[in-house]
C-alpha positions in Angstrom: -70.2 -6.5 55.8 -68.1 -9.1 57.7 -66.0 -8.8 54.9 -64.7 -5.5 54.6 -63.9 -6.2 58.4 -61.8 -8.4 58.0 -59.9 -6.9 54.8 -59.2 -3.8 56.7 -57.4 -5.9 59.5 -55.7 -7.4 57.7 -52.0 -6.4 56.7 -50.2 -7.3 53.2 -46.1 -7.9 54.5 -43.6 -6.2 52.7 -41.4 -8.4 50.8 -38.0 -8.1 50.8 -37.3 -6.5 47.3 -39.7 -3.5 48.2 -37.4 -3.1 51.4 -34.0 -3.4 49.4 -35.5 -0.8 47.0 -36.2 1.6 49.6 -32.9 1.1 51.4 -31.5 1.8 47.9 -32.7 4.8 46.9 -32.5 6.3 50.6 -28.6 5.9 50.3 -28.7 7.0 46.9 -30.2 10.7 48.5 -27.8 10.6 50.9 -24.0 10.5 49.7 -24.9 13.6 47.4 -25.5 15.1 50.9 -22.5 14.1 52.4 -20.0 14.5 49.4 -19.2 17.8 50.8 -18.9 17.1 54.2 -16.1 14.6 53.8 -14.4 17.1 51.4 -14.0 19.7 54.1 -13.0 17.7 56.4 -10.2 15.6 54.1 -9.0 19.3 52.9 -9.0 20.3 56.6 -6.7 17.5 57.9 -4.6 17.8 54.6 -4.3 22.2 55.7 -3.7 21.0 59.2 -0.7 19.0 58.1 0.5 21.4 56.1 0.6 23.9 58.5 2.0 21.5 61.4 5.2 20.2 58.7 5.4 24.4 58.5 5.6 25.3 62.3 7.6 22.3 62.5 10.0 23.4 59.8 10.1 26.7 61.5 11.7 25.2 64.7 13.8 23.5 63.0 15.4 26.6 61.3 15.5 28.4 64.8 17.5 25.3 66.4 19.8 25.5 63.4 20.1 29.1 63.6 21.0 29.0 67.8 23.8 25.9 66.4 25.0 28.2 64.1 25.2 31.1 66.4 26.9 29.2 69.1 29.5 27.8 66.3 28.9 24.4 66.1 28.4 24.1 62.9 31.3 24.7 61.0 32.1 27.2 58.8 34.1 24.4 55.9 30.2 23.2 55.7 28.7 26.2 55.0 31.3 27.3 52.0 30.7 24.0 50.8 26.9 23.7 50.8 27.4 20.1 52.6 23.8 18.7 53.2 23.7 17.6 56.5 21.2 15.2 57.7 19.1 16.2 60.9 18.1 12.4 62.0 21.5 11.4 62.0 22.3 13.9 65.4 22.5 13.1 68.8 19.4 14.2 70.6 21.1 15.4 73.5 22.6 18.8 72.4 19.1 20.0 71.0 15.6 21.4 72.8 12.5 19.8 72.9 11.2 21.9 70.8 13.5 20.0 67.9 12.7 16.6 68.9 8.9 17.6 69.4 9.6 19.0 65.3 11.2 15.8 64.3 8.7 13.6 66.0 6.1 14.9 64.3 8.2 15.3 60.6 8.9 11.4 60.9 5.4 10.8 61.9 3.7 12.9 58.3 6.4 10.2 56.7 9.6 13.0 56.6 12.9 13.1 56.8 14.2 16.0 57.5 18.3 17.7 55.9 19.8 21.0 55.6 22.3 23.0 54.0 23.9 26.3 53.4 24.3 28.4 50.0 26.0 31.2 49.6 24.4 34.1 47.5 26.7 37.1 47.7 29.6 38.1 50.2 31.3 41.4 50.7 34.9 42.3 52.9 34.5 45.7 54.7 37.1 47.9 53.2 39.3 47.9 56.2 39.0 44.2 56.4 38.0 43.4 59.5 35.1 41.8 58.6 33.2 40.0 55.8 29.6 40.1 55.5 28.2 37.0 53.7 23.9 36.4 52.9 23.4 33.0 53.5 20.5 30.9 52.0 19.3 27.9 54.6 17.3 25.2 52.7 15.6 22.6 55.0 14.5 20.1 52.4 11.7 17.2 53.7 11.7 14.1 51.6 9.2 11.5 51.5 9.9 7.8 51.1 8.2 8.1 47.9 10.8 10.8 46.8 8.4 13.6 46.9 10.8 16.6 48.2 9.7 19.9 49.7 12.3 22.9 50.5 12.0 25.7 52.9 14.4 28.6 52.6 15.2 31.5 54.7 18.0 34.3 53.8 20.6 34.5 56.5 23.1 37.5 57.3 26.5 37.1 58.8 28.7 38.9 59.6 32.4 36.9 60.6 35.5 38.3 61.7 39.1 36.8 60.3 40.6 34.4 62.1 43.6 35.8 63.5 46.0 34.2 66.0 46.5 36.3 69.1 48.8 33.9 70.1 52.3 35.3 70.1 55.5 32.1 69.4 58.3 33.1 71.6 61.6 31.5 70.5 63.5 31.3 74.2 
């Protein structure tokens, strides 16, 4: 009777292949669990930086559209579809809302151009004025040479350029 005492005191140890087993198959169960979980969340940041480069695109456009409105962009670079690089200008004739855009394009690994094509442009029959629709391409390129293009139609309408300036001869 002393005997069976003792035996059921008495603990066997676990050796350390039983424990590497276990810890085995108990990871094995658990990164069919989480498989989904990190694919929401990597397709979550990848739709979240899509939609940022998007808002950040759109800002862009408005900023090009004020510059165009206020004339500084001439009119030569427009006919000619000139791409025009928006790192390259100064910082201090634009809002914050166009740095806070190209902050965050050169931080998603962006740079950021522009241009002007012209689809189809009409005179007014007395000829005051022309009406032109304008396509504006923002174009994003990666340093790997991946290249993204946003485009938005654009109307104007310009006047001639006349000279109200009358030469007098005296």
């Amino acid at each position: 009777m002393k005997r069976c005492i003792h035996w059921r005191y008495r603990k066997r140890p676990y050796l350390l292949l039983e424990v590497l087993i276990a810890l085995t198959l108990v990871v094995m169960c658990f990164i069919p669990l989480l498989r989904p979980h990190l694919f929401i969340v990597t397709e979550e940041r990848r739709l979240l930086r899509e939609i940022d480069t998007q808002r950040a695109v759109r800002l862009l456009f408005m900023e090009i559209l004020v510059e165009l409105y206020n004339n500084t962009i001439s009119w030569k670079d427009i006919e000619d579809g000139n791409t025009k690089d928006l790192d390259a200008y100064s910082s201090a004739n634009f809002s914050a809302d166009y740095e806070e855009a190209l902050t965050l394009l050169r931080a998603y690994g962006y740079r950021a151009k522009y241009f002007f094509s012209t689809k189809d442009s009409k005179a007014s029959e007395d000829g005051t004025t022309s009406c032109y629709l304008l396509t504006l391409t923002v174009t994003l390129e990666t340093s790997k040479g991946k290249v993204k293009a946003y485009e938005r139609p654009i109307v104007i309408l310009r006047k001639p350029i006349t000279s109200d300036i009358e030469v007098s001869n005296d």
